[in-house]
C-alpha positions in Angstrom: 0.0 0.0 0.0 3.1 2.4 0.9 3.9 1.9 -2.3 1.6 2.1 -4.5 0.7 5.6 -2.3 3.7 6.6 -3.5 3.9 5.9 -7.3 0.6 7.9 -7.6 1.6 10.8 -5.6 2.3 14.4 -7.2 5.8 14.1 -8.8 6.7 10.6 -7.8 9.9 9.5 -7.8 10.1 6.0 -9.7 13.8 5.0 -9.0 12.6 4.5 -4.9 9.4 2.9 -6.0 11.1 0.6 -8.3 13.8 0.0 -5.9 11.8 -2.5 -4.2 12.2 -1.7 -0.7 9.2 0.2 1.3 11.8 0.6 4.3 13.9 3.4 1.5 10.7 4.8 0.3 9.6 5.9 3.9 12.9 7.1 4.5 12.5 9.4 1.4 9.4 10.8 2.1 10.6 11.7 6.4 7.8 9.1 7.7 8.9 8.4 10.9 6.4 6.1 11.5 5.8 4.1 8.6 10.5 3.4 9.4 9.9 2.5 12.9 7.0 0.0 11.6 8.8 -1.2 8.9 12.3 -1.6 11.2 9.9 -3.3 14.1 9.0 -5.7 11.4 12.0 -6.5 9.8 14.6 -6.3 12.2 15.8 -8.2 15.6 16.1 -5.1 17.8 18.0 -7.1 20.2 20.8 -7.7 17.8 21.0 -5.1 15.3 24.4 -5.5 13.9 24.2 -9.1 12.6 24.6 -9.0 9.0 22.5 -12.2 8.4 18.8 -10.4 8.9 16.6 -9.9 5.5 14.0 -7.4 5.4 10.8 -9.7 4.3 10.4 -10.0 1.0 13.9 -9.1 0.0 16.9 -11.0 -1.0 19.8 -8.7 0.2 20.6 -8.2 3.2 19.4 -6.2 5.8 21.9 -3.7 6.6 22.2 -3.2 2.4 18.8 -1.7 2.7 18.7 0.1 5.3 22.4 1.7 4.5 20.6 3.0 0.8 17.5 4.1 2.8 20.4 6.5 4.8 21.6 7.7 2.0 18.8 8.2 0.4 17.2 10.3 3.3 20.2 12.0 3.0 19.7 13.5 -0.4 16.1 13.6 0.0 16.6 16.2 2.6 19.5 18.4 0.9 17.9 18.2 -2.4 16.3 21.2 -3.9 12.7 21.8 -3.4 12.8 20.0 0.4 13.4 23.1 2.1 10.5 22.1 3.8 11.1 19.0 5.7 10.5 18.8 9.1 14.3 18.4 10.4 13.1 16.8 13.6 11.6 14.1 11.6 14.6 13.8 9.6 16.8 13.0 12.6 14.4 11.1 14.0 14.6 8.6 10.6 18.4 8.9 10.9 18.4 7.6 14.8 16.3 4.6 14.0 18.0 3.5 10.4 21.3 3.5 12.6 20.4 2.1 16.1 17.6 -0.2 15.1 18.3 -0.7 11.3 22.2 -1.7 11.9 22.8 1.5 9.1 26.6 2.5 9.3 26.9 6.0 8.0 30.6 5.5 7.2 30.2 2.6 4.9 29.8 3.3 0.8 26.9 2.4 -1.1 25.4 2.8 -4.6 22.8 5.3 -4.5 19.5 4.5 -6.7 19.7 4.6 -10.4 22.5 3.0 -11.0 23.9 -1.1 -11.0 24.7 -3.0 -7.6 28.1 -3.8 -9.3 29.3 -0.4 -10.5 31.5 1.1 -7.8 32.6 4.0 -9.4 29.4 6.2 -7.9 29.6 5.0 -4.4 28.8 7.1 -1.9 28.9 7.0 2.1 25.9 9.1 4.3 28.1 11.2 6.1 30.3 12.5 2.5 26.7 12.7 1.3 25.7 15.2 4.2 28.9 16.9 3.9 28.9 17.5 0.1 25.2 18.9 0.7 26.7 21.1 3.8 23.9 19.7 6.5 26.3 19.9 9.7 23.0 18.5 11.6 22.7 15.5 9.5 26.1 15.2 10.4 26.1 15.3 14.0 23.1 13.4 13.9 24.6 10.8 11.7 27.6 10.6 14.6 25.9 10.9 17.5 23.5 7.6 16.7 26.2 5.9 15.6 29.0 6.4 18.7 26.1 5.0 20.7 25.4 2.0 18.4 29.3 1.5 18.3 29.5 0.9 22.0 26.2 -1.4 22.3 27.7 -3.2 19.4 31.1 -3.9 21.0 29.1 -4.8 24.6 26.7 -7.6 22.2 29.6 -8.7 20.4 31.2 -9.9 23.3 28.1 -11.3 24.9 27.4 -13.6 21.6 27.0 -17.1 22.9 28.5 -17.9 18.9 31.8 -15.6 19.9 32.4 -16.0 23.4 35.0 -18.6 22.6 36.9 -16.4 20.5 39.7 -14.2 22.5 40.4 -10.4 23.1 41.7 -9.9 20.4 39.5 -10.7 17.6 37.5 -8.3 19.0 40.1 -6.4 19.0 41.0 -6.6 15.5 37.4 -6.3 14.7 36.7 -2.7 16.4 40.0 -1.8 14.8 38.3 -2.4 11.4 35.2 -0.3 12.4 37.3 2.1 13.1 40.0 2.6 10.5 36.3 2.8 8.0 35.5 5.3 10.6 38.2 7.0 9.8 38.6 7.1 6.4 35.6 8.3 6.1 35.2 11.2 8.3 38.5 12.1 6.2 36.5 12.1 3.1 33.9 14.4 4.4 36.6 16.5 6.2 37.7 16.7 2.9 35.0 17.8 0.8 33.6 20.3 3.6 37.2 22.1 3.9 37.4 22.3 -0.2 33.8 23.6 -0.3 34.9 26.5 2.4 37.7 27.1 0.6 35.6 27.3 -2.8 32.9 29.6 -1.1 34.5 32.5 0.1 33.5 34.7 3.1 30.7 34.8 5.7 29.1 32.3 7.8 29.6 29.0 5.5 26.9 25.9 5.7 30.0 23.6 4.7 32.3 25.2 7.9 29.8 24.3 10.0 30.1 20.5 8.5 34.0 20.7 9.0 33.7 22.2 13.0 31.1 19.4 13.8 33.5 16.6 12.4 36.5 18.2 13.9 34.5 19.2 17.2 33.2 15.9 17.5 35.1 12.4 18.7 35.6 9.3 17.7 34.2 7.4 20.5 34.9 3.3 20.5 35.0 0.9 23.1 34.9 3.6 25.8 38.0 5.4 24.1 37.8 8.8 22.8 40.2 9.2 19.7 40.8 13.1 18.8 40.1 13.7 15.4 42.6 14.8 13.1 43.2 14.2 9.1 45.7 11.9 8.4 48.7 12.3 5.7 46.8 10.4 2.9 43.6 13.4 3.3 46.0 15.7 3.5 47.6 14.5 0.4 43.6 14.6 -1.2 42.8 18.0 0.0 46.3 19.6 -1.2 45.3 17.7 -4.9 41.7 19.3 -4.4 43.1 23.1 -3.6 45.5 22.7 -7.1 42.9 21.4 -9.5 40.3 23.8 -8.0 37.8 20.8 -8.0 37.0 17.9 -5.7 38.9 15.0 -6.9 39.0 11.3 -6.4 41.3 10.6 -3.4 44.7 9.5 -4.2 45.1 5.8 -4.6 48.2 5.3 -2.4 48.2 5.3 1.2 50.0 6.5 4.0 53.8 6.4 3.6 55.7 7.1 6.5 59.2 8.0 4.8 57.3 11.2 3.2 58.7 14.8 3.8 61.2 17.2 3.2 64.8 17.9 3.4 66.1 21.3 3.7 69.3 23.1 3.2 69.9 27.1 3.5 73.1 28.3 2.4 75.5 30.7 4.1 78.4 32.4 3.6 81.6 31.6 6.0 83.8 34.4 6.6 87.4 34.7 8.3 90.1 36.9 9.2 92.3 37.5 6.2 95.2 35.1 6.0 97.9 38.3 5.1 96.5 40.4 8.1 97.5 36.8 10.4 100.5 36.9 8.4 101.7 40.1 9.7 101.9 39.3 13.2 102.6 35.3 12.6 104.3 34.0 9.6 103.2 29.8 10.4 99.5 31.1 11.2 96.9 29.9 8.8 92.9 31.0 8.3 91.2 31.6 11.8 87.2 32.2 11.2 85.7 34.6 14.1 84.4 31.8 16.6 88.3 32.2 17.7 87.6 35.7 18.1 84.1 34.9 19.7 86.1 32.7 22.1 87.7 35.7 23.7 85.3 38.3 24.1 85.0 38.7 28.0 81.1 38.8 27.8 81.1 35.5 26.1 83.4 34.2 28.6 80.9 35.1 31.5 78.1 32.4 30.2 80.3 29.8 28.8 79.0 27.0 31.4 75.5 27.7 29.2 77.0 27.1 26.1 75.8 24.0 24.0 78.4 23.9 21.7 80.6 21.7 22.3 83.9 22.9 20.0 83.7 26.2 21.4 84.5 24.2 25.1 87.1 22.5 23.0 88.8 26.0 21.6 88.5 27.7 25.0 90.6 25.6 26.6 94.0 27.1 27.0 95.7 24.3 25.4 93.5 24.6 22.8 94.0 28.3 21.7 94.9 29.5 18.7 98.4 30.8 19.0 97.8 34.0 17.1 96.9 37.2 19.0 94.5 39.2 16.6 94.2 42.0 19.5 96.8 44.2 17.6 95.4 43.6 14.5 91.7 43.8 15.2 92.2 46.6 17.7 90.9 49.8 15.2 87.4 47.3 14.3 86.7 46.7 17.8 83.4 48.8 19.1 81.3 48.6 21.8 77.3 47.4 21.1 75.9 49.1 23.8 72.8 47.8 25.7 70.5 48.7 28.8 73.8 50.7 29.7 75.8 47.3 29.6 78.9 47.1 27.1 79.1 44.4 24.8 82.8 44.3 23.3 82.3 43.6 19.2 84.1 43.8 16.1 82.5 45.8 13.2 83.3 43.8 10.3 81.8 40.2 11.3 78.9 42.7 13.0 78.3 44.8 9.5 78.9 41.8 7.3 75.7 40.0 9.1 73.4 42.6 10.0 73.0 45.7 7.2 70.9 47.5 9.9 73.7 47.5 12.5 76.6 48.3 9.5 74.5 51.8 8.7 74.4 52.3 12.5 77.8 51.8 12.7 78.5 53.9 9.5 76.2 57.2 11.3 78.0 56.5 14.1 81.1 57.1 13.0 80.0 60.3 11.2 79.3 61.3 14.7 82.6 60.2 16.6 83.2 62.4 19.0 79.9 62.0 20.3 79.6 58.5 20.6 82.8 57.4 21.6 83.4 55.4 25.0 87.0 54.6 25.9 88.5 54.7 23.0 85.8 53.0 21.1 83.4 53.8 18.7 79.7 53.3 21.1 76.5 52.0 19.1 73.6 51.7 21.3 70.7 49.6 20.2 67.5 49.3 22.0 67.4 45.5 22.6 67.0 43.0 25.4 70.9 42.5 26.8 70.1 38.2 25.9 68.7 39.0 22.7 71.7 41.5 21.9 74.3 38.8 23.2 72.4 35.6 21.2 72.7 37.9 18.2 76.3 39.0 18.6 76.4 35.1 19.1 75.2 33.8 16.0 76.7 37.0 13.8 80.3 35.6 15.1 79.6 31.4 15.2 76.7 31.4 12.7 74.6 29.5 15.6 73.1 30.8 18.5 74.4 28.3 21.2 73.0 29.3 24.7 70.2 31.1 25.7 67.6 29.1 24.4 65.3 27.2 27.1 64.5 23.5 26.7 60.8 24.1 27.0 59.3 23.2 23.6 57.0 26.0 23.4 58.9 28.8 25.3 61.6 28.2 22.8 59.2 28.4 20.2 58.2 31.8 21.2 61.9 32.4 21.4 62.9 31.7 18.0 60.0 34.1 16.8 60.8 36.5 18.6 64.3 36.1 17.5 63.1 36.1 13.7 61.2 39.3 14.0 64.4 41.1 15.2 66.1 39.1 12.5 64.0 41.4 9.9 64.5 44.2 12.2 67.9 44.3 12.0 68.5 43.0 8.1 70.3 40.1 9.4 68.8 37.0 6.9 71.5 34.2 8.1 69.6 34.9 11.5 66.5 34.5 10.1 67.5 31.3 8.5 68.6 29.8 11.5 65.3 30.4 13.5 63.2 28.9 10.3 65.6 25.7 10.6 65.6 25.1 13.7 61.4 25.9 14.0 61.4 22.9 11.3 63.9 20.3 12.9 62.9 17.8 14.9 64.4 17.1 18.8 67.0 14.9 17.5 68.6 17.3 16.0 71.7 19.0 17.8 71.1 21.8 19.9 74.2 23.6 18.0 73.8 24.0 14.4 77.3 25.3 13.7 79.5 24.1 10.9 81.4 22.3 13.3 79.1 20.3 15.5 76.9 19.1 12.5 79.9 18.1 10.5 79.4 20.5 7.5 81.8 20.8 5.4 83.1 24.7 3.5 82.8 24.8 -0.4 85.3 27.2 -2.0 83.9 28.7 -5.3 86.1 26.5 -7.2 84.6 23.5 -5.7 80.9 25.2 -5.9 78.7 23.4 -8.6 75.1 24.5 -7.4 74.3 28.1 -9.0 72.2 29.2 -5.5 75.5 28.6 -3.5 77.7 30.2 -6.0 75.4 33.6 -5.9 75.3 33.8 -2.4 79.4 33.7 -2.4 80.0 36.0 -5.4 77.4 38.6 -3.7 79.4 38.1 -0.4 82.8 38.6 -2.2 81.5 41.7 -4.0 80.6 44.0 -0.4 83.9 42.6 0.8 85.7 44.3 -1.9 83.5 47.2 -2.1 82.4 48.3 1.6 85.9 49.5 4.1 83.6 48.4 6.9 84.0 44.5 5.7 88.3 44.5 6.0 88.6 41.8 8.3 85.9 40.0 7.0 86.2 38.2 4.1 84.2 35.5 2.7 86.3 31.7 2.5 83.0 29.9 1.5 80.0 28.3 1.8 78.3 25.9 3.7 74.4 25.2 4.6 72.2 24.4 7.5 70.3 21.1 7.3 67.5 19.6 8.5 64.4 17.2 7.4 61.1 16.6 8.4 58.6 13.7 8.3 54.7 14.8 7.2 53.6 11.9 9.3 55.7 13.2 12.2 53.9 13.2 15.1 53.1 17.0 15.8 54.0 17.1 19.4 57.7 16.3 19.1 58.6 19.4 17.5 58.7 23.1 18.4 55.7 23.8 15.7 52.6 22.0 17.8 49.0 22.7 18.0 49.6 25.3 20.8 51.8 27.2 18.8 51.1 26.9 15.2 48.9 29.6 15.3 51.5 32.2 16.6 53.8 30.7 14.1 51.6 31.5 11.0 50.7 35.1 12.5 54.6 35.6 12.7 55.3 33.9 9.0 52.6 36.0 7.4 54.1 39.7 9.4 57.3 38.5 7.4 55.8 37.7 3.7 54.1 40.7 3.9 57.0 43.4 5.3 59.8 41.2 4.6 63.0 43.6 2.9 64.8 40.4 3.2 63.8 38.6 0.2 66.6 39.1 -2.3 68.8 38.0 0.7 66.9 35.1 1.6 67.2 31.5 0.4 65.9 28.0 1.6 66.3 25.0 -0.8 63.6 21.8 0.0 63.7 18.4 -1.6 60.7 16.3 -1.2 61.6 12.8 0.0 59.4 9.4 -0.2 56.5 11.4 -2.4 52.9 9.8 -2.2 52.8 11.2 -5.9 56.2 10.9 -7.3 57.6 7.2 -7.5 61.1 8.6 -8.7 61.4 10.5 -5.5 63.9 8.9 -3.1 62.3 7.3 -0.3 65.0 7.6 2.4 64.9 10.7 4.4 69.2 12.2 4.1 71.3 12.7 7.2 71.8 16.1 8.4 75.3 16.3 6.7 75.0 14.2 3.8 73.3 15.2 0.4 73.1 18.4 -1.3 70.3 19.6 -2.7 70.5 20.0 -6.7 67.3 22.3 -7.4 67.7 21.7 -11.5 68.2 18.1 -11.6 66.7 16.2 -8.5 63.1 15.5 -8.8 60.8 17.4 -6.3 63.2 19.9 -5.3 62.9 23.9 -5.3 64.1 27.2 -4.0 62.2 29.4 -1.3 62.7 32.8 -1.2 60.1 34.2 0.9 61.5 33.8 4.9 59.6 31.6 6.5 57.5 30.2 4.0 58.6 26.4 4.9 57.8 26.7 8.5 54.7 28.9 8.0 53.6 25.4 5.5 54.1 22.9 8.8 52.1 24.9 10.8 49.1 24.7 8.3 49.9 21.2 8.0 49.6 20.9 11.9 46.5 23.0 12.2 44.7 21.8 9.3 45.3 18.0 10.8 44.8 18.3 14.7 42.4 21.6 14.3 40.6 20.3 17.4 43.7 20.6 19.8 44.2 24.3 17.9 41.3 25.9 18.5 41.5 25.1 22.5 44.8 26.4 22.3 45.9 29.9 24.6 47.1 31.3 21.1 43.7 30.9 19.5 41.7 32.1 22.8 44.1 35.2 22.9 42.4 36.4 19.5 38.7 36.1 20.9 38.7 36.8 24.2 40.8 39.2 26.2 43.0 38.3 28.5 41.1 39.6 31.6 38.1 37.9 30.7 38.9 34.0 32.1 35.5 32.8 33.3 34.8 34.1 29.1 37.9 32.0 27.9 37.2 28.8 29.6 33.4 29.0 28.5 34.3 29.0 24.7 37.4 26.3 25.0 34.6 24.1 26.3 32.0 25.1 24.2 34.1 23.7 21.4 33.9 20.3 22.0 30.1 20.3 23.2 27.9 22.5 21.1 27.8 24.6 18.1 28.0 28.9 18.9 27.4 31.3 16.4 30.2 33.9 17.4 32.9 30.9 17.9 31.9 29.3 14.8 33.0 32.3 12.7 36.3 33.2 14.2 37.3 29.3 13.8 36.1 29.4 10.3 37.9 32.4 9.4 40.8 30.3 10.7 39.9 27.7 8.8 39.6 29.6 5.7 43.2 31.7 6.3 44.4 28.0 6.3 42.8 26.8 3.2 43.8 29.8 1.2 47.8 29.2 2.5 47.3 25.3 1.5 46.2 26.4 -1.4 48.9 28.6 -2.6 51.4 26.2 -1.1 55.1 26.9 -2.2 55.2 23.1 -2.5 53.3 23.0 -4.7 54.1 23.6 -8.7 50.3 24.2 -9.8 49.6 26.2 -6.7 46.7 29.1 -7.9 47.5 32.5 -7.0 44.6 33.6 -4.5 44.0 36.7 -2.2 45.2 35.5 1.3 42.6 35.9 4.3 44.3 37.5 7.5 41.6 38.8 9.6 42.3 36.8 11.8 45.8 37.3 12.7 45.7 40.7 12.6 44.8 41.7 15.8 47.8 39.4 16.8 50.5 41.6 14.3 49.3 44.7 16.5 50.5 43.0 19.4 54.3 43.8 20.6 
């Protein structure tokens, strides 16, 4: 009778009538009760995850049925013209096709129309509701089915037919469930970021979708799993951004070798060999981590310094026998700081920093007046640890104390050490605070040539074009600027590091807490950076999900150089921080629940004085949907999108107007 209602009914649809099933043609037309009878019928509420039960008068199985009836429900209530369905009913159908129909809303199925063995439409309910934007039939869809999951797992266990069987085939089975959990809330992840992204502005029906499945958990066996997209939907959504459509998801999996390697050349200088010769005929090159050595300031925090060749050349048995006081006496200044002197030399100083050579320069217009002692006096208004760190790294080319072991406070550090970087034009600076933000704990804690075993290229011995320009330009202020005398380049070398996309995102500096201050800092850079014709960073993408000639072992820190014309998936950076500004999209676009209950993110939307405020919205997150949240986090969300999408990375990247709003209140901040 249902059915034959339904063929004669104004504007019929025949593909549910002759599907053959009255349990899909109630779900289409939101009769609650017409599903519950048909479901009372049908189906052994006590057991409704065996896969054995028919519907009467149908020869496939149960949960076939009542899977299509889902997705069919789902499109009946997204599609055009239903604008009218009663969404209470609607959820009401969903709740009862799941918890009493055994309906998985993560499992594929061919929608009506089309043949039972053609797999190339398939289609899970919760993608469904996520192409259509419904974030309610979404977190009904997940809501019915965590509570199904953990009846399931509790009658499993209780099966007089299974009891036999031990832990861990039940164990292997929930694993199953929820790996296809998984993959497909990646799916609809998927397609409700690219349809954000493909949007625009405003209050978005398809954010929504991507807050409820990133607000919401994955909730088996009594185990909450945060949600996060894994490297393969990354992969997908990168592909999606670059062909500016959704696309089929890539075929290969997870590979756990993939990432980049990264090398940023610098120039090593030293003391001229016919200046040394003057005062010792035998003496050879000596670079200015000898002179370093002696500075009496440096002296004074030598039991903090991590490098360990620097303990090696201060011993006195150790020291170089060449006294460069006589013939470094007339560079020598004082860096003045807080009222504290800081011995320097201006050549190594003006060589690394081109805002501290013009200060330098007007001092010395301006002698008489600024000197102290003899000295030329340059005072700078800087923190005295941030003055020494960079008087540190302008000598040794590392900055090697200073630097606390706390994960996030160094974090902070290093930012703040990169916006004084581009304060004071010194890009090697800059370089090393984008290296070590990408390197993983591992890594030394000194980056100098010596302690990672670099090696110096002279320009005979220079093959790569990138290296080659960064000496010649080096060579050329040497000979042309008085200030550079004692300074002369001997060649070049590179920092070093890699980094796994799989890595887990708490064992670097760049984590959920910070990526946020991270992008806010990279983005103050792109956009004010004067460093750019200065700056390099060369990547090489290792173990490529997409590229089979790529090489699939990540290098060692010392071993490989990058060859941006010949090796397959390499490329030169020249905007500073681009790399690291990339993992921290990475990071927030994969574990965007731990961001947004981060003190970074609740520093943009509340203030600071307001804490009852703050804690209300970090819970509100995970519980319930609010208007004014939702909006800052998809603004987020969409600043992301519109990074991935014009991803340096990537060759086919489209050229799109970034979104900033968000950060900007946090580039006001000192």
């Amino acid at each position: 009778m249902h059915l034959v209602t339904t063929r004669f009914a104004a504007g019929p649809n025949y593909s549910i009538w002759f599907s053959g099933c009255p349990l899909i043609v109630a779900a289409s037309k939101n009769l609650v009760c017409m599903t519950r009878l048909l479901l009372d019928i049908g189906y052994d509420s006590s057991a409704p995850f065996s896969a054995t039960r028919n519907l009467p008068g149908i020869g496939d199985a149960s949960h076939d049925e009542a899977n299509l009836a889902l997705l069919e429900a789902i499109h009946q209530r997204s599609g055009e013209g239903n604008e009218n369905v009663n969404s209470d009913d609607a959820d009401e159908i969903i709740r009862l096709l799941i918890r009493q129909g055994g309906a998985n809303p993560h499992l594929s199925v061919a929608p009506l129309g089309q043949s039972r063995g053609e797999t190339t439409r398939r289609e899970a309910p919760l993608s469904a509701a996520a192409r259509a934007g419904d974030a309610g039939a979404i977190s009904c869809m997940l809501d019915a089915y965590s509570s199904a999951l953990v009846k399931s797992s509790a009658l499993r266990r209780s099966d007089p037919l299974l009891r036999s069987q031990p832990e861990s085939y039940f164990r292997l089975v929930e694993e199953r469930e929820c790996d296809t959990e998984h993959s497909s809330v990646d799916a609809a992840l998927v397609a409700s970021l690219f349809s954000l992204w493909r949007e625009g502005g405003g209050l978005s029906s398809f954010g929504r979708c991507a807050l409820v499945l990133y607000r919401r958990r994955a909730y088996h066996s009594s185990r909450a799993v945060p949600r996060h997209l894994s490297q393969h939907a990354m992969q997908w959504l990168e592909n999606c951004l670059s062909m500016r459509c959704l696309v089929r998801p890539p075929v290969i999996k997870n590979n756990p070798m993939e990432g980049y390697y990264f090398e940023a050349p610098l120039v090593k200088y030293h003391i001229p060999k016919g200046m040394l010769k003057s005062v010792n005929k035998d003496s050879h090159s000596m670079d200015w981590s000898h002179v370093l050595a002696g500075l009496p300031w440096f002296n004074l925090r030598m039991n903090g310094v991590s490098c360990s060749w620097m303990h090696n050349i201060s011993n006195p048995s150790e020291k170089k026998q060449v006294d460069c006081n006589t013939i470094l006496a007339e560079d020598e200044f004082f860096l003045v700081v807080g009222g504290e002197k800081l011995l320097a030399h201006k050549s190594i100083v003006s060589s690394k920093s081109e805002k501290l050579a013009a200060h330098i320069r007007f001092t010395e217009g301006h002698e008489r007046e600024y000197s102290l002692e003899g000295r030329l006096s340059v005072h700078v208004d800087l923190p005295l640890l941030t003055a020494k760190m960079l008087l540190c790294h302008c000598y040794h080319g590392s900055i090697i104390f200073g630097l606390v072991k706390s994960p996030m406070k160094q974090c902070h550090q290093l930012l703040e050490m990169a916006l004084i970087a581009e304060e004071y034009l010194c890009p090697s600076l800059l370089l090393e605070c984008e290296i070590r933000l990408l390197m993983q704990p591992s890594f030394p804690s000194c980056i100098c040539l010596h302690c990672s075993s670099g090696a110096i290229s002279s320009k005979e011995h220079i093959h790569c074009p990138i290296r080659l320009q960064c000496l010649e330009k080096a060579q050329k202020n040497f000979d042309n600027d008085s200030l550079l005398l004692y300074c002369e380049p001997m060649g070049v070398y590179a920092y070093k590091t890699s980094t796994f996309i799989m890595s887990s995102s708490r064992n670097g500096l760049v984590t959920p807490e910070s990526a946020i201050d991270v992008l806010a800092v990279a983005q103050q850079l792109e956009q004010s950076s004067s460093l750019r014709d200065l700056y390099t960073m060369k990547y090489c993408r290792s173990g490529s999900i997409d590229d089979p000639n790529s090489t699939m072992v990540m290098p060692s820190y010392c071993g490989w150089d990058i060859n941006v014309e010949k090796d397959v998936g390499a490329g030169c950076i020249a905007v500073p921080f681009a790399s690291v500004k990339m993992m921290a999209i990475w990071i927030m676009l994969r574990d965007f629940s731990e961001v947004i209950r981060s003190n970074s993110y609740l520093r943009q939307i509340k203030s600071d004085d307001d804490e009852d405020e703050t804690a209300e919205v970090d819970a509100s997150f995970g519980m319930e949907s609010h208007a004014a949240n939702d909006e800052d986090a998809m603004l987020l969300l969409r600043t992301c999108l519109e990074e991935l999408a014009s991803s340096p990375f990537s060759k086919n990247a489209p050229v799109v107007e970034k979104c900033t709003g968000f950060l900007r209140r946090y580039h006001k901040q000192p």
